[in-house]
N, C-alpha and C positions, 0 to 999 in steps of 0.2 A: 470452321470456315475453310475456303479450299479456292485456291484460281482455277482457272478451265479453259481447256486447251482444244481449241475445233482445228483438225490439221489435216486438207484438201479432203472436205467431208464430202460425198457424193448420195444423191436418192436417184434410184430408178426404178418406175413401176411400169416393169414390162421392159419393151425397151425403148419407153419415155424416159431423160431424161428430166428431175425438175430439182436438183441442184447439182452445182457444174463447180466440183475443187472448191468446198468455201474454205479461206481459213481467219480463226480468228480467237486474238489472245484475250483473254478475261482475267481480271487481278481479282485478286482476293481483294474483296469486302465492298468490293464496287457495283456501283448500276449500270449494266450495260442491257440501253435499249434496242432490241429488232425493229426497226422499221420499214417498213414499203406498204406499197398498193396491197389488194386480194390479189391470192395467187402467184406472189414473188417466190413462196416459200419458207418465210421466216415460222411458221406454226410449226410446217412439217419437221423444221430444224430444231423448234425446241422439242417435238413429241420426239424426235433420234435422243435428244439432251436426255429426256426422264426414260427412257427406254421402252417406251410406244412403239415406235416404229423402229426399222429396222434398219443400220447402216451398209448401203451397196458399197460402199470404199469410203478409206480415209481412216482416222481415227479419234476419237472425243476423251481427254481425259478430263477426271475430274480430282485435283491433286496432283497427286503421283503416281494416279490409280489407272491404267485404263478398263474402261467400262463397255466399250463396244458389244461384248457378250454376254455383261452379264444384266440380270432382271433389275425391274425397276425398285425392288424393295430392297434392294442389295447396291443402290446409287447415294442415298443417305442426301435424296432429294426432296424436296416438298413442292406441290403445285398448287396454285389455285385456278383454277378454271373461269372461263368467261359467264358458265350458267352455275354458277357455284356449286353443285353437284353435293349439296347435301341429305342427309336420309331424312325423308319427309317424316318420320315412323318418330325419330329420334329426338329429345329435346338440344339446346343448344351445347349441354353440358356432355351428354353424352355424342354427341357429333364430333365434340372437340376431343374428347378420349377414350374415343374408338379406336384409333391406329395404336395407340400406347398400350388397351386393354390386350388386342391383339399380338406385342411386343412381350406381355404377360408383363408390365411394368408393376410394381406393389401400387396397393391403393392410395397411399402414402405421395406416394412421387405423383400421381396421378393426379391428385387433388392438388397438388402443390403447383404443377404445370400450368394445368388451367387455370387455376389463381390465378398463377403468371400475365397468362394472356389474357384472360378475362379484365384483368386490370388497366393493360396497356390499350387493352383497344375499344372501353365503356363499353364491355359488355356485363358486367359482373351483375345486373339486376334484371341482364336476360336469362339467365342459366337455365330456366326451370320452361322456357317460352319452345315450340316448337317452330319450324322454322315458317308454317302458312299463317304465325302470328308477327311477323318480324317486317320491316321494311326491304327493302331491294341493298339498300346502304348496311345494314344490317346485317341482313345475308350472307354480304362478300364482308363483311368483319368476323363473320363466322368461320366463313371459309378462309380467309387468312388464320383465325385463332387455332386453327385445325393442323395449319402447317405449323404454324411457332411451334405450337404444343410437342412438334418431334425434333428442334435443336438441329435442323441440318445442316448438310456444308453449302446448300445452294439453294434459293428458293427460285424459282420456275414460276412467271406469270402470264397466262393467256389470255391477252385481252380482258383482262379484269373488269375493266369499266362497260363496258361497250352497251350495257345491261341497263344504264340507268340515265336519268334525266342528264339534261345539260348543267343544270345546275350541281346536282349532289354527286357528277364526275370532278368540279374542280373541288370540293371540298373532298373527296377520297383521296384523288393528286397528294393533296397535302399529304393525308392520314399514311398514306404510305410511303411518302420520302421520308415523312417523321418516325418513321419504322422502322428504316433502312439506315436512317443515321443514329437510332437507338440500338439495333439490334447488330447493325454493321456487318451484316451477312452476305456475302456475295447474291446476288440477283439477278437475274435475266428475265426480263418484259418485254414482250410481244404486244403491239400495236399498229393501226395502221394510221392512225392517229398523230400527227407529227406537232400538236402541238404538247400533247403527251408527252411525246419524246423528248422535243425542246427543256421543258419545265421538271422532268424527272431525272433523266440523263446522265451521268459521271461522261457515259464513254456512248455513243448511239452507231449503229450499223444501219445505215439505207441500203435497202437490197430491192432488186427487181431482177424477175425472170429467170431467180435460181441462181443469182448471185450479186456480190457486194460491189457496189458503186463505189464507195465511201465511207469507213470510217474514222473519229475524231470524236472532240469534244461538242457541245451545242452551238460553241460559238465560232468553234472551227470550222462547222460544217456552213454556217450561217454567212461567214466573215470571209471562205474562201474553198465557195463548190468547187468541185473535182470539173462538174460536167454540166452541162443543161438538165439533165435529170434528178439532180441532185440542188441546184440552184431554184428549180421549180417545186421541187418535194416540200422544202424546209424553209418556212418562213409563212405569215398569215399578215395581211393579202399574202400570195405569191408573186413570184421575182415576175416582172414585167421583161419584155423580148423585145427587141426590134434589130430586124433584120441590115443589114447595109454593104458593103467593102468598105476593105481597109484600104487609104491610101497612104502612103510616104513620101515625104520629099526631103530630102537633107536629114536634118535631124527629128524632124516634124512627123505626127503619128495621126492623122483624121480619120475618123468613121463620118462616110458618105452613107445617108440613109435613102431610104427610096425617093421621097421627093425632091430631093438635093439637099437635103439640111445635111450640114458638115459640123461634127462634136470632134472635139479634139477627144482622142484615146483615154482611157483608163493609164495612168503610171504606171510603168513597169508591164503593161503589155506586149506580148507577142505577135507574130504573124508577120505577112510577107503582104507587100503590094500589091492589089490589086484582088487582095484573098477574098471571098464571102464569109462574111463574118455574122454573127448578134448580139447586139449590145445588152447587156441586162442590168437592171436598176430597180432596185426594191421600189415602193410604193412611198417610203418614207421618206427618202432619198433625191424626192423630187418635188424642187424650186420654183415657184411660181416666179415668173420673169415680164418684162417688157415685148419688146418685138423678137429679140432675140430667143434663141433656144427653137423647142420643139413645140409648133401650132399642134393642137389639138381641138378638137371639135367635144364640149361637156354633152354629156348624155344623161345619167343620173348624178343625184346630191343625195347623200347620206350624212345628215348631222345626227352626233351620236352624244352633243355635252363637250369633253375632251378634246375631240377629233372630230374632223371633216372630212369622209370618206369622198371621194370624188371616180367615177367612172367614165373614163374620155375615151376618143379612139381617132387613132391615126394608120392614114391609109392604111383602112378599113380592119386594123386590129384593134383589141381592145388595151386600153392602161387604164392599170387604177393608180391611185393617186391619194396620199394619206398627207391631209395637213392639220398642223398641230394649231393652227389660229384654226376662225372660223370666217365662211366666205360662203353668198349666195349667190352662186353663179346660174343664169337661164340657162336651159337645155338649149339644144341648140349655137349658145353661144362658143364664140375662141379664146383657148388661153394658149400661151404660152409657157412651156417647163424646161427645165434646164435641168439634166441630171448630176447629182455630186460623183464626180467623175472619181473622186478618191476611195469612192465606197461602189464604182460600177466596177463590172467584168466585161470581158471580150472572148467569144468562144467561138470556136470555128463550125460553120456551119454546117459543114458533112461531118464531122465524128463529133458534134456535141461538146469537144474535153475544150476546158479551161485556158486559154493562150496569154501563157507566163512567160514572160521574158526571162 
């Protein structure tokens, strides 16, 4: 195992910039997830990681090593890919000890590897199976048993799931945290997926546009965005917006929202009088009240059992709205919501960032 050190990495193709200085530290034996939108650049940054692509500045090591120049079989990395990229030709057995055959490993160790993983990850009565007999879920057990089978200091994941049903992603989820805390190998995953990230995570990176918003832990990022981009990334629903100014008086902190509704501040909020601000407030975080609080007009009801999904909107944006009772409200109709102001944010309107006192 090894930590890994990204230090002001830059990509340019041509003289397009698409990553801008990223830096970012990686501990040995931890999951740190890449996340953003298509096109942040987090893929490209892992293909620099296994020695894909080619690094325009900066430096990546892996150890104590650095790697910048040299080839990808000389990284003592393992990837598994989003289209699992195994040889259709090849049974499971042999897919998984090909890299090794190629290392000239004894037959011995070889057999004994694959055991290994064949074991850990219920393949052991696929061995003999080729892979257009195998399931989708299968597959990428394959393609991970491919990587175990070489002991690296890093495993490298690209969108691993992205491949399969909604269902058989939250059950690999599992398969592979249970992995990562068996084999306790350093890791980097790639997704765009943030609920992914939430639920896999040690350490996650939100990246957009070729660099890093934000990183933390899940709950850090959850508990306390850097920015509006980062507050809207991470979390399912997403963070709810509403626009307003800040007012002040004495020692008094009000957010003025557009139709005159005045909420007192978030704790320990920032900003200046009279600033444009947005108030934001998770889905779950919001109190059904009397006359007081925030009129909104109900649109859609989603009961789901658990939860009551609710869909409202106030001048003319949309809130959603998560309640843990159950309630049949008409469309059409008014409610009133009061945000838990210990668990809102205040972020200033022109740059987006976070306003901490």
């Amino acid at each position: 195992m090894a930590s890994v050190t990204i230090a002001q990495v830059k990509k340019r193709f041509g003289t397009v910039e698409i990553l801008h200085g990223v830096d970012i530290q990686i501990a040995d034996g931890s999951f740190t997830v890449l996340v953003g939108p298509s096109g942040c650049g987090k893929s490209t940054l892992l293909r620099m990681l296994a020695g894909l692509e080619q690094i325009s500045d900066g430096e990546i090591r892996i150890g104590d090593q650095r790697v910048n120049d040299l080839p990808p079989k000389q990284r003592d990395i393992a990837m598994v890919f989003q289209n699992y990229a195994l040889y259709p030709h090849m049974t499971v057995r042999q897919n998984m000890s090909f890299a090794l055959m190629l290392a000239k490993e004894s037959a011995a160790a070889i057999e004994g590897k694959v055991a290994r993983a064949a074991g850990i990850l219920g393949l052991a009565e696929l061995l003999e199976r080729f892979p257009r007999q195998l399931s989708g879920g299968q597959r990428q057990r394959v393609a991970m048993g491919r990587a175990i089978v070489r002991d690296p200091q890093v495993f490298l994941f690209d969108e691993p799931l992205s491949n399969l049903d909604a269902k058989l992603r939250v059950a690999m989820r599992t398969e592979i945290k249970e992995l990562h805390q068996r084999l306790k190998t350093t890791s980097i995953y790639v997704t765009h997926d943030q609920i992914e990230a939430m639920t896999m995570g040690d350490q996650i990176v939100v990246m957009k546009d070729g660099r890093i918003e934000q990183t933390g832990s899940p709950l850090e990022l959850y508990d306390r965005p850097a920015n509006l981009f980062v507050a809207g990334f991470i979390g399912s629903p997403a963070m709810n917006f509403l626009p307003g100014t800040l007012r002040r008086s004495g020692g008094a902190a009000l957010v003025e929202l557009g139709d005159g509704t005045r909420l007192a501040a978030p704790p320990h909020s920032g900003g200046d009088d009279g600033q444009s601000v947005i108030l934001g407030t998770r889905p779950e975080h919001l109190a059904l009240v009397g006359e007081n609080g925030i009129a909104t007009e109900v649109a859609v009801v989603e009961p789901t059992g658990a939860d009551t999904f609710v869909s409202c909107r106030h001048q003319g944006r949309e809130l959603a709205v998560v309640f843990h009772d159950r309630h049949a409200f008409e469309p059409g109709s008014t409610i009133h919501l009061q945000p838990d102001l210990k668990r809102a944010h205040l972020f200033d309107a022109g740059s987006g960032r976070r306003l901490a006192a």
